[in-house]
N, C-alpha and C positions, 0 to 999 in steps of 0.2 A: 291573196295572202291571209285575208282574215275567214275565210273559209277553210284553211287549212289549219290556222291554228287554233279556229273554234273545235276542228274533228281529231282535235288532238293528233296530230301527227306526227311521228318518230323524227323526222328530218324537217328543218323547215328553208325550203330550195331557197337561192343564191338571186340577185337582182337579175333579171336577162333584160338585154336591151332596150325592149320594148316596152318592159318597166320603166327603165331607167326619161323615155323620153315621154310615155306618160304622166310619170312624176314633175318632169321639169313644165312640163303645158299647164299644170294646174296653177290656179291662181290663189295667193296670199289673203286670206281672210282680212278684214279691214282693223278688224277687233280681235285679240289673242290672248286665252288663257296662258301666263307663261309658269314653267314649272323649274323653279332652280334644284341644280343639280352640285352634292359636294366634291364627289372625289371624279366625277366624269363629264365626258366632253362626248355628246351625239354627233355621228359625221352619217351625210346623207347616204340614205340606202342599206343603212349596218344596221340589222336590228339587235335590240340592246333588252336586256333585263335590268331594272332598278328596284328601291326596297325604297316605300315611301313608308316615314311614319311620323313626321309631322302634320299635325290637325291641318293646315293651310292644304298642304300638299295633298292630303285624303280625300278633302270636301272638292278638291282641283279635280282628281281622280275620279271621282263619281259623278259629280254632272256630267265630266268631259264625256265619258262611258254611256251614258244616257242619250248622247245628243251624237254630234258627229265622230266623235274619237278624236277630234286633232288639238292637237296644244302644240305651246312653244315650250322649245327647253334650252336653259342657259345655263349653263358652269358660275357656279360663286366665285368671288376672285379669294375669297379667303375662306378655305374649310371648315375652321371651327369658329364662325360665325351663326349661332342657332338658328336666330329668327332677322333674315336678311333684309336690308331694305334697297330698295332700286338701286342705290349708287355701289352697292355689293357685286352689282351681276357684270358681267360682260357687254359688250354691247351690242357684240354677234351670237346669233346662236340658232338651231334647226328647228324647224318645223318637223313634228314627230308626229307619227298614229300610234294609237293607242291599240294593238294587235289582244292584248288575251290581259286581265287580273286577274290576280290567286290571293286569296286571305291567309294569311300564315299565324299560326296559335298566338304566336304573344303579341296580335296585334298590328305588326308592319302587314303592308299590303306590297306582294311585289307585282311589277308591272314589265310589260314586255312590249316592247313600241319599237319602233323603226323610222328612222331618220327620213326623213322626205325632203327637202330643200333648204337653203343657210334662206335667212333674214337678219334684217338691220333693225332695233331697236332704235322707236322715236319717242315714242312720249309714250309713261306708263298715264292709263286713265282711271286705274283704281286698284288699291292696294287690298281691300278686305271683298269678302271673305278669302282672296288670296288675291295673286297681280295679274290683270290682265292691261294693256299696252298695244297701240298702235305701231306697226311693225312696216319695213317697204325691202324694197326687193334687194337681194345682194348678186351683183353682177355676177358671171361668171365667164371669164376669160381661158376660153379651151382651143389649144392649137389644133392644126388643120390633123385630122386622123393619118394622113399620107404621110404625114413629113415624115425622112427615115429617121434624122437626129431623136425626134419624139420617144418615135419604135423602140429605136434601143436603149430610150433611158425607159421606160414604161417593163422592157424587156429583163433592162438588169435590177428592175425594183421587184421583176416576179422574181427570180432568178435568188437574189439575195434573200428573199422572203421563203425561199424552197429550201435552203442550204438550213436558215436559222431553224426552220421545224425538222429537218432531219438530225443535225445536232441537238437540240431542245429534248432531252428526256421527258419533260411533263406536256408536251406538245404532241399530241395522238396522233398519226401519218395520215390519215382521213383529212387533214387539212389541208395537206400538200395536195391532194383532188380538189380540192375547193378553191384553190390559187389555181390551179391549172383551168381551169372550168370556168371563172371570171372574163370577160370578154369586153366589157366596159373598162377603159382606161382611167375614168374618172371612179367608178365605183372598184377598182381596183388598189390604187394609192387613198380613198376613202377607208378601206375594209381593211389595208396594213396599217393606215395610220391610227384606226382605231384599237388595233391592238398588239402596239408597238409597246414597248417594254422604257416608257420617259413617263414624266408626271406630266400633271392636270395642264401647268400653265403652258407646255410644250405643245400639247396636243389643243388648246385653245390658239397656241401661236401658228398650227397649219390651218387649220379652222377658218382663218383670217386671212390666209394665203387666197386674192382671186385669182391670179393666175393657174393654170393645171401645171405647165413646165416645169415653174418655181416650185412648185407644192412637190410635187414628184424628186425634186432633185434634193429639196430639205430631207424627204425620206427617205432616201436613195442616203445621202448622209448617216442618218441614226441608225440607217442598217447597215450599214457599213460596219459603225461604231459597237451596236449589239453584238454582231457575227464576230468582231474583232475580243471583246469581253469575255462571251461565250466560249470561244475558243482559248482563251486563256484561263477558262474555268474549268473543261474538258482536260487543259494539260496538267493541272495541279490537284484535277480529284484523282486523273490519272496515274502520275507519279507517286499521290500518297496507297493507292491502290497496290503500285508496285511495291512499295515498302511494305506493306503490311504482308503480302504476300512471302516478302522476300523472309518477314521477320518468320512467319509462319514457319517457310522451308527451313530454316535454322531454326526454330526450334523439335520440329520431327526429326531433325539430323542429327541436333545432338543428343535426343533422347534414344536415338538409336545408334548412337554413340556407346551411349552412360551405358546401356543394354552389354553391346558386345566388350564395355570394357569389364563389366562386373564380370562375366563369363570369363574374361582374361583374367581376373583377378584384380579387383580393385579400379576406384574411378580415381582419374587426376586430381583431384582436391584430395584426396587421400595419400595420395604419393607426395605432393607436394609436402601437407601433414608430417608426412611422416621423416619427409629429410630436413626438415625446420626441427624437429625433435633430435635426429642424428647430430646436426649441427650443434643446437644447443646443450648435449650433452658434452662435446669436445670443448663449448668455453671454461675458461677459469675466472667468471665474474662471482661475486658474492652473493649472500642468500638473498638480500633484497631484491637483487636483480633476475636472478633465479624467479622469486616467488611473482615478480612486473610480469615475467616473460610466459609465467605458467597460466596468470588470471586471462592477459589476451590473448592465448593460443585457445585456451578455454574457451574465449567470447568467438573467436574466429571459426571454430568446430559447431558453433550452434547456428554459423549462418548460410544461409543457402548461399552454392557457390555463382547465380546468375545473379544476386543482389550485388549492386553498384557498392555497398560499404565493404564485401569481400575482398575486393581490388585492394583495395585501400588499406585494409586492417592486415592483407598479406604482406604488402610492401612496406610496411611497417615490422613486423618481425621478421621479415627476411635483412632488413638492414639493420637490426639488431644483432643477429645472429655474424654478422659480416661483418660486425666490427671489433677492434683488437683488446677486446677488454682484459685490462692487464698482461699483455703480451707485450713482450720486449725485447728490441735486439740488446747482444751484449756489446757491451762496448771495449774497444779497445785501448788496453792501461800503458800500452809502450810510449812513454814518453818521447824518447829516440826516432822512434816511427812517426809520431802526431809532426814533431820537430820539421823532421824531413821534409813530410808531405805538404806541410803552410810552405815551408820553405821555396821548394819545388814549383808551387803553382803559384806563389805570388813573391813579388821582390818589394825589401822593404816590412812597412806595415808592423816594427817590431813590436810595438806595444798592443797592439790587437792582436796580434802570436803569445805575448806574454802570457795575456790573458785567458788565452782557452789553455796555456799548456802549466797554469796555475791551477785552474779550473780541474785539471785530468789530473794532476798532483793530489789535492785535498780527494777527490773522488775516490782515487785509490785508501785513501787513509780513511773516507766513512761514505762507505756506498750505498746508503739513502738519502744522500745530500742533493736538495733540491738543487734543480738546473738552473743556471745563471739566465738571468734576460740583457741580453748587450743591445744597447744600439747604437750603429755606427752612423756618424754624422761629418760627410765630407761631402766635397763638388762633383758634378760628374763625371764616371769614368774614371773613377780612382779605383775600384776594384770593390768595392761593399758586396755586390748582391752576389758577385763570384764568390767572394771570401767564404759566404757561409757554404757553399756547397763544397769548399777544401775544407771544413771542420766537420763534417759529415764523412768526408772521407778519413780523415786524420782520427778521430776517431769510432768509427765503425757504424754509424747511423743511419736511416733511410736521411731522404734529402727531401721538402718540401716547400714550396715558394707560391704565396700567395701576392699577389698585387692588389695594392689598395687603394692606388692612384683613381681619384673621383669616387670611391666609394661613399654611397648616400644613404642606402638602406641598410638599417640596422636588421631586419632579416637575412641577409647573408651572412651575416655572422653570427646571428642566433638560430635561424632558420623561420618555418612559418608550423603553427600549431595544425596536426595533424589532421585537425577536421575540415581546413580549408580544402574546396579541390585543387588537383596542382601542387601540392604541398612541398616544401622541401624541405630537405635537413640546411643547417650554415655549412658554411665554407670548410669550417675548424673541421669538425667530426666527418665531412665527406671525405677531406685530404687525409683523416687518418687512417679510414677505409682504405681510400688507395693502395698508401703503400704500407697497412698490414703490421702497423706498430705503432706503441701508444708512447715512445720516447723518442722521435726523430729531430734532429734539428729544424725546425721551422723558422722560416726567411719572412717577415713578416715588410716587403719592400712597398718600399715608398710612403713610409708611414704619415707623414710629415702633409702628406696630399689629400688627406680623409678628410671627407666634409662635416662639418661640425652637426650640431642640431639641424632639424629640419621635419618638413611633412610627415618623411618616414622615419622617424624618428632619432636615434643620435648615435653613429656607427664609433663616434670615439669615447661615449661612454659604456660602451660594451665593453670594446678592448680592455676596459680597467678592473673589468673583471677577469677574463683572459690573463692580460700580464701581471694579476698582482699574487706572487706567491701563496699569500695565506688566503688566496680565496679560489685559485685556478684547480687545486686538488676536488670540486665541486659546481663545475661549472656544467650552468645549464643550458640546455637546447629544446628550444620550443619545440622542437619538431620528437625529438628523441623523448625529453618529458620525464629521464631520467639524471640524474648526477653524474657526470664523468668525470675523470681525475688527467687532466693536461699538466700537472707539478712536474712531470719529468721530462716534459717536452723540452729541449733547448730553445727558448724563441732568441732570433736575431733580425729586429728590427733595422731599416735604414731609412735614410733620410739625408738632405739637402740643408733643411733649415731647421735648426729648431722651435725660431720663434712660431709656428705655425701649428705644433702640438702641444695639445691641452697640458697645461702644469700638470694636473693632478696622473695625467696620462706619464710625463716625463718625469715625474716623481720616481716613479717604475720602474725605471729601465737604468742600467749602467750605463752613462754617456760614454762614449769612447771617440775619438775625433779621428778623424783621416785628413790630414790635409795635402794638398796636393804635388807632386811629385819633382824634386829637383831633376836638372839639368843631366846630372850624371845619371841618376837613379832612372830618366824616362829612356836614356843611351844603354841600360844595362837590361831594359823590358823590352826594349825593341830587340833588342840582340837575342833574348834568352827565348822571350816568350812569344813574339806579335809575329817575326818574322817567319820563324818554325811553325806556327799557327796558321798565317795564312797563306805558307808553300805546302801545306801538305792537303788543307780546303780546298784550296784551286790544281791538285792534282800533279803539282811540281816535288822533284825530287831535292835533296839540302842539295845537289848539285847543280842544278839546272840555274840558279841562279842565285847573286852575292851580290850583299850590302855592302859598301865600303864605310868604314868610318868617316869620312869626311864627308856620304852623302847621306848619313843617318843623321848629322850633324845638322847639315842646309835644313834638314828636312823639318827636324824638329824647333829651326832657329826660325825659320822665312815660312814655313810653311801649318804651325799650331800657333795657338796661344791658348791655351787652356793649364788648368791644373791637372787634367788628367791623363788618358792614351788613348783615349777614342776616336781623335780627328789624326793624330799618326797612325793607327793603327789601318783606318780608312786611307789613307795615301801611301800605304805600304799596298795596301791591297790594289788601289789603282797601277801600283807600278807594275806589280805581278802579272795584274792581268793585260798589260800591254805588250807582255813577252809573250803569252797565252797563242796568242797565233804562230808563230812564227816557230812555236817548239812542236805546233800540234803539224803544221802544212811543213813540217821537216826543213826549215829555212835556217842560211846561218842568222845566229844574232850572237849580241856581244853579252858574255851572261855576266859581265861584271855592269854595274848599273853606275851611271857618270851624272853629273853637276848636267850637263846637257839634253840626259833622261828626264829629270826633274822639271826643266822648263818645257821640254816637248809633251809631256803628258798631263804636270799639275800646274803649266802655266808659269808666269813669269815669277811668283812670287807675292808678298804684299808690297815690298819695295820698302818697306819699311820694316824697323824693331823699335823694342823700348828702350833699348839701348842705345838709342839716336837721337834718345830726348835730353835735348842740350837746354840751357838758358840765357841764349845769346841777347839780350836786352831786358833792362829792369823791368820789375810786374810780373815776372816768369818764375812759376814756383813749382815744383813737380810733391806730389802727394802720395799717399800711401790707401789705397782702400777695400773694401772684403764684401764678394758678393756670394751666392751660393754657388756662383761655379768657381769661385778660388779667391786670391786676393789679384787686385789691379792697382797698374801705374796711374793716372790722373793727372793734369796739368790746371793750375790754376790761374788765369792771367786776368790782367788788372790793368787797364786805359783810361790814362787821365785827359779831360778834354775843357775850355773855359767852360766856363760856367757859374753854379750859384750851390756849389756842396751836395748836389742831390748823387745819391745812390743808386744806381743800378745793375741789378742779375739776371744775367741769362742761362741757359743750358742746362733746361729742365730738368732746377734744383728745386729738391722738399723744403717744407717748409721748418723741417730743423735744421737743414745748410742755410736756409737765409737768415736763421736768427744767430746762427754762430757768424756769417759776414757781417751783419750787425754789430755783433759784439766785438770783433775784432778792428771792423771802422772805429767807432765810440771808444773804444780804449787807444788806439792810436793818436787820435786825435785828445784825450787826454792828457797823454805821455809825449805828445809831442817837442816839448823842451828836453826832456832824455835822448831824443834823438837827434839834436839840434835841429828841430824845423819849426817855422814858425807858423804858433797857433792857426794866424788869420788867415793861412795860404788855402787851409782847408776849403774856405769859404768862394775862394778862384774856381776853383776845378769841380769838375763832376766827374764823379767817380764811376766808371763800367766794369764789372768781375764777371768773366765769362769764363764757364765750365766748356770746354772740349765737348765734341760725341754730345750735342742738344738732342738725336733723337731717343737716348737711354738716361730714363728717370734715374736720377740719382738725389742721397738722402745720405743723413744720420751727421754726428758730432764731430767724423775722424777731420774732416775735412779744415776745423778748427786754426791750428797753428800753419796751415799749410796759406789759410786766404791774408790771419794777419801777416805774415811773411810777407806774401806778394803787395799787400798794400805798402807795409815799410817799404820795400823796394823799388817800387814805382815813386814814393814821396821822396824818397833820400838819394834816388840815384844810381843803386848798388845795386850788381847784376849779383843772384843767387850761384853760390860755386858752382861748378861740373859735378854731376854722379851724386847729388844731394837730394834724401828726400824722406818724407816726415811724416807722420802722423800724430794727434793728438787732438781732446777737446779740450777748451777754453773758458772762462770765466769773466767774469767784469773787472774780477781783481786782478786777472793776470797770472791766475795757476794755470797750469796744465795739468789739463787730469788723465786718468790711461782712459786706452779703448779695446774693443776685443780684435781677435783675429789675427793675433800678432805674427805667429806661422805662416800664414795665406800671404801676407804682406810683405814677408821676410823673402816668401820666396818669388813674390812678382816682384820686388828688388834686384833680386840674382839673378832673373830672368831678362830684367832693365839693364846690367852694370852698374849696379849702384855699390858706390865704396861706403859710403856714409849713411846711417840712417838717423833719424834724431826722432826720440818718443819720450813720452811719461816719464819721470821717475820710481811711477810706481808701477812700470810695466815691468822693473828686472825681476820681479819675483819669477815671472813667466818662464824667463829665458834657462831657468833650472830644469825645466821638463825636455827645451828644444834643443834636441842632438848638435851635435861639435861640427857635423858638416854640414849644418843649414844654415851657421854663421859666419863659418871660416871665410875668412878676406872680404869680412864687410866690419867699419867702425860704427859701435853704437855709441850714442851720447845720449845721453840721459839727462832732462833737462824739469826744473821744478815752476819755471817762469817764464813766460811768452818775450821777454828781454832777453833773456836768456841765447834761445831759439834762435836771436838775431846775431847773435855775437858767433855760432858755428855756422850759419845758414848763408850768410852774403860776402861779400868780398868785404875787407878792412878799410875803412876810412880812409879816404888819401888825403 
């Protein structure tokens, strides 16, 4: 070997066997120059190149050259350690020859040696002029060459090592002869491990492998792991290859495009151009916006059309040009007509009729009179989000309905500023797109549900520029970036509750109340509109099948309890569709629908009404109260048990019902010589006030005269009349003050059978607004004092 590499020779041949077993008979010098190595690990038989240019390592180099050629070489355990000391190195490492030095200009010297045998580090016996160390033999544990298990791991270590130089770009195919040509199983898994693709401390950890099986099957592992890398680095240069290609043939395609279209006359960014121009000459917007629309068509003509900001700056003036700038339907001034058509599609609701056919009145008389903003605030299923779409009809306007239920971003309603990507216009200016006109009726539903402040900023302080007259004729849009004029828009907000919108929001808007539907009036929506509604949905003719009044009656008695028509409207539908078969598979049935229809499809009933609410035992007091779905009946009951005075409420009451119970005990017990009872009794009993329905939170003041009541009547004895019941709050002094809701309340009354109600004194202001058939045959009593209360509320002293 060192004959060949003294005559300089192009190739320098591979271990052959008879190397291999020469190498292993030679014996271990007793004394050993050793040469640490930083970034590499010698495995026997591999010859190796290194670049020495520490003094230590130099002076190592030249005697060693002088004398026999052999030295030890170790791996540092840590690279950037300069000038090593024994406890730095390894403690395995190869007996190397020193085959050929080259002097290179700046001084390193490189060297070319080849691995000869492992040795074991015992004792270094001198550190200068560099280390040399007594060294002893390191075993070598090699299985029988026969065994086949061996064969075929030996086999698929060539194997794998064949595969990774064919994939391997920087790996010359000359190698792959060099793995095939290897014959030695030891200097086989030697010659990959040494230039396997792991770091130093891996290739020192096969190093130390004595077994050959073990060693083989670690590398059998990392070639695994290489080959599996490799190949995942072949699929992603590959892929990006194909893109690039891809992008390539797209862009020769469409330059040989641009080519034949200009021979056709013109490229598509020119046509496009040029109908954005047609466009904007047919708008009727003002010179500002004229002069907005001319500067960025201008910026858009200067930019190339494969630049990413052309997309962008086109869809921008193309939603410019699409929107209804000052275009207007007209409206129609027939009163007679508006009249009819509210009339037609909704029963009832006289005072929100009033109001738009007030509204079409004055319009006629000055027709730039800004658009009203109503907001209608009833339960559900009274009719609200419907109504505005029959005042669109009524009088002649597109029809637009946004929902606002959870809205959280105030981008949807402003939009997002143009240079985002993604960008959008709001809600407002997309709907007027739509439908093509800058004065629609807009339904602005479920206003009442918008979430306040937050992250994205505060979607009900936008609206307050939207609904507020003197500022909507200039409302802006991040996205659009110009001023639009929504003043003529009709907006008609709805909602459930008011307490849940912002004052300064409700400031804005014309309350208008809907409260919800008498007895008669849900008997005259079933008839006119719910059942013709949903026999002509489900594909039924008005003959095919009939409601009887007395089973429209069941229906809406035992079968709703709502203030609205949405849960009849739904059991009108169930009934229909239970006919549905029978009229399709040509069967007789009975098309008149019976009391025994009812039970067979929606069930037995609840078995109960409000009107069944008796007070057959003192304590028992029936109340009056207003939720957002309407008003409710409420029973208040009061159990006295021995005891020591103590108070207790149950029936998951707030804590302004328990400070009104409070106040109504403590006054009682005040005034107890008014009532003839004696002070001390209080102090026997313990008092329990239990609310009805504990899984539904209940709250607020109404509940007041309804709990003192029940307490006088469990202390005095007196069961509360039949068909009695009350609302009012309470004081320490014993006024009664009003409460709201009085409508909602008046009509879960009429809904109970109640003949009597007893409220405020200063609730009769109210009853001026509430029409003659939501009182008829009920007494009200109007009371100014919680004593008062007792003298219409219970039976007479016997």
């Amino acid at each position: 070997m060192t004959d060949i590499i003294e005559s300089e020779a192009e190739f320098i041949p591979l271990l052959s066997s008879e190397d291999e077993q020469i190498m292993n008979a030679e014996l271990l010098p007793d004394d050993l120059a050793i040469l640490p190595l930083r970034n590499a690990v010698l495995f026997p038989g591999v010859v190796f190149p290194i670049t020495v240019g520490r003094d230590k390592s130099i002076k190592l180099i030249k005697d060693a050259y002088k004398k026999e050629r052999v030295i030890g070489v170790v791996a540092q355990v840590e690279a950037n350690i300069e000038d090593p000391t024994p406890n730095d190195l390894h403690r395995i490492g190869t007996v190397a020859q020193i085959l050929k030095t080259v002097q290179m200009p700046d001084g390193n010297t490189t060297v070319i040696i080849q691995g000869k045998k492992r040795f074991r580090l015992l004792e270094f016996t001198c550190e200068e002029p560099y280390f040399k160390a007594k060294v002893g033999a390191f075993e070598n544990n090699e299985p029988n060459p026969t065994d086949a298990g061996f064969q075929a791991l030996i086999q698929s270590v060539k194997d794998l090592a064949v595969q990774i130089i064919e994939k391997s770009p920087n790996i010359p195919s000359e190698a792959t002869i060099a793995i095939n040509n290897i014959e030695s199983p030891a200097f086989l898994v030697n010659f990959v491990s040494s230039n396997l693709n792991v770091g130093t401390l891996e290739k020192q950890q096969l190093l130390e492998i004595a077994d050959l099986r073990e060693r083989a099957s670690k590398v059998l592992g990392l070639l695994t792991k290489e080959l599996q890398m490799l190949d995942l680095k072949n699929q992603i240069q590959s892929k990006v290859k194909i893109d690039l290609d891809k992008q390539q043939r797209d862009y020769f395609l469409n330059q040989q495009l641009k080519t034949i279209q200009e021979e056709l006359g013109g490229t598509p960014n020119e046509t496009e151009i040029k109908e954005l121009k047609e466009k904007a000459s047919a708008k009727k917007w003002g010179k500002e916006v004229a002069a907005i629309f001319e500067k960025e068509l201008a910026k858009l003509q200067r930019m190339h059309p494969q630049a990413a900001e052309y997309g962008i700056q086109f869809n921008y003036l193309e939603f410019m040009v699409e929107l209804p700038w000052n275009e207007y339907t007209p409206d129609k001034n027939n009163l007679n007509y508006a009249q009819s058509v509210l009339d037609q599609d909704h029963y009832g609701l006289e005072k929100v009729k009033e109001r738009i056919i007030e509204h079409l009145a004055v319009y006629q008389l000055r027709q730039d009179m800004k658009s009203p903003i109503l907001c209608l605030v009833g339960p559900p299923g009274v009719g609200k989000t419907s109504l505005g779409k029959s005042i669109a009809r009524a009088i002649g306007r597109k029809y637009v309905r946004m929902s606002l239920g959870g809205l959280r971003d105030e981008a949807e309603l402003r939009g997002h500023r143009k240079t985002y990507i993604g960008a959008m216009p709001g809600r407002v200016i997309q709907s007027l797109k739509k439908v093509q006109a800058s004065n629609p009726v807009f339904v602005l539903d479920e206003i009442d549900k918008v979430t306040g402040s937050n992250i994205n900023g505060d979607p009900q302080a936008a609206l307050l520029e939207i609904l507020d007259p003197e500022q909507n004729n200039k409302f802006h849009d991040n996205y659009l970036d110009i001023d639009y004029d929504l003043s003529k828009i009709m907006f008609i907000a709805t909602a459930n509750n008011l307490g849940t919108i912002h004052p300064a929001l409700r400031d804005r808007m014309e309350v208008i109340d809907l409260s919800g539907y008498l007895f008669e009036e849900k008997l005259q929506i079933a008839k006119k509109y719910l059942i013709p509604k949903q026999l002509a949905e489900h594909g039924f003719k008005s003959n095919d099948l009939s409601f009887p009044k007395a089973v429209l009656v069941r229906i809406i008695e035992d079968y709703t309890r709502e203030a609205g028509v949405r849960t009849l409207e739904r059991n009108i539908a169930k009934l229909i569709r239970s006919k549905a078969k029978s009229l399709v598979m040509h069967e007789p049935y009975e098309k008149k629908l019976t009391i025994s229809d009812l039970e067979k499809v929606l069930g037995v009933g609840w078995g109960w009404r409000e009107s069944e609410i008796v007070h057959e035992v003192p304590g028992v007091v029936t109340g009056l109260a207003w939720t957002p779905e309407g008003g409710v009946m409420l029973q208040v009951e009061v159990s006295l048990s021995k005891g020591k005075g103590e108070l207790k409420l149950t029936g998951n009451l707030g804590d302004v019902m328990k400070e009104s119970a409070s106040i109504a005990f403590d006054y009682l017990k005040a005034h107890a010589m008014d009532l003839d009872l004696d002070p001390d009794e209080f102090e026997k009993w313990n008092v329990h006030i239990h609310v009805p329905e504990g899984a539904t939170p209940k709250d607020g003041p109404s509940a007041g005269i309804t709990m003192f009541t029940a307490l006088a009547s469990a202390f005095t004895k007196r069961k509360a009349l039949p068909a009695v019941a009350m609302t009012g709050e309470i004081t320490l002094r014993g006024k009664v003050l009003p409460v709201g809701g009085i409508k909602e309340k008046i009509l879960a009354a009429k809904r109970g059978k109640v003949t009597k109600i007893i409220l405020s004194n200063e609730n009769r202001k109210e009853f001026r607004e509430i029409p003659e058939e939501y009182i008829k045959g009920v007494e009200f009593v109007f009371v100014s004092t919680m004593l008062e209360v007792l003298q219409h509320a219970l039976e007479p002293v016997k």
